[in-house]
N, C-alpha and C positions, 0 to 999 in steps of 0.2 A: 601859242601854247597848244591848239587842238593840232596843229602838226605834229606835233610828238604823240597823242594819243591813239590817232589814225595805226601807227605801226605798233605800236602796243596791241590795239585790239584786233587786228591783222593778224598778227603772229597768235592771238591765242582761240582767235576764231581755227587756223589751219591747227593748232595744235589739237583744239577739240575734236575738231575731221579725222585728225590720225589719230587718235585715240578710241574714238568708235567705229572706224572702221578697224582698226585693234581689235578692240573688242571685239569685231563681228566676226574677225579673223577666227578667232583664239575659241569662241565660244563652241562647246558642243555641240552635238548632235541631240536632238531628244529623240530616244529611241525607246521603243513599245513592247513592252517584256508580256504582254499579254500572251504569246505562244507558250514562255516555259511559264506562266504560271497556268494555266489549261492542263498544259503535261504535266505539273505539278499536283495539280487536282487529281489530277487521272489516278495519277499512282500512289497519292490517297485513299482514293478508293479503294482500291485494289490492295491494299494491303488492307483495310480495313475487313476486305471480304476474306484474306487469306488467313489473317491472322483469329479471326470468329470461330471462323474452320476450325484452326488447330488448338484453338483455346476450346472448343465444344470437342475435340477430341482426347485432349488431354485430363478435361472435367469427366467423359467417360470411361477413359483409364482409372482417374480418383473411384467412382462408382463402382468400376468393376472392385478393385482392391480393399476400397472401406465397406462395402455393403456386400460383398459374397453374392451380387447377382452374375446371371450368364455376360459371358464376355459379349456374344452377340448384342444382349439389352443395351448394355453400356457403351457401346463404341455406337451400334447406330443411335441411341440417343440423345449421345455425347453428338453426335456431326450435325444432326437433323439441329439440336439447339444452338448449336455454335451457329450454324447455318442461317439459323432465326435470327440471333442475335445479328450477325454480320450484314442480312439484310435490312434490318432498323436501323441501325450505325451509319451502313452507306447511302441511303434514306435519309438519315438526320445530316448528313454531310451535304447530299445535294440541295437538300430544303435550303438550308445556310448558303451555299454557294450560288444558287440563284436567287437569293435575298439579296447577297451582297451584289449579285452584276445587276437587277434591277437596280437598285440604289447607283448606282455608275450610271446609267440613262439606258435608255436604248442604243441599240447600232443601227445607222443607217443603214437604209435599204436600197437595195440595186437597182438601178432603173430598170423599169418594165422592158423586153427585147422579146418584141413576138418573129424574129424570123429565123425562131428553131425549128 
């Protein structure tokens, strides 16, 4: 009787083998999205500062028309705040955005190469 189990567990030992080499076949790639989300970040920002702008441009058009001040008052203080405003925004964005890549670890560091 172990004659017969010998080719049993033969054949399923090779079936195992083809199978995860299958598998290893078939498997993805792990690939590292960390470039577009960087660029992703970026132009977060960036609209964060564009959009302050023209929201602090727009709150001085409001000004200039509900409150009867000179158009000059109104549009530069409309920009200057928007301005304000888009620099704590993008501020509060990066604060966030290096919380969260500290929490990721650090990135290794390149070995030392003094023969620049």
């Amino acid at each position: 009787m172990p004659s017969e189990d010998d080719p049993h567990a033969e054949a399923i030992r090779r079936l195992n083998e083809r199978a995860a080499s299958l598998g290893a076949r078939t498997q993805r790639p792990v690939v590292s999205h960390a470039g577009e989300q960087a660029v992703g970040q970026a132009y977060k920002i960036i609209a964060e500062l564009i959009g302050g702008v023209l929201v602090g441009l727009a709150a001085g058009f409001f000004v200039v028309w509900a409150f009867k001040v000179p158009m000059a008052v109104g549009l530069i203080g409309g920009v200057l705040g928007g301005f304000a405003l888009a620099l704590w925004m993008a501020n509060r964005t990066a604060q966030r955005l290096m919380a969260m890549a500290k929490q990721e670890g650090e990135p290794t560091s390149a070995p030392f190469d003094d023969e620049e």
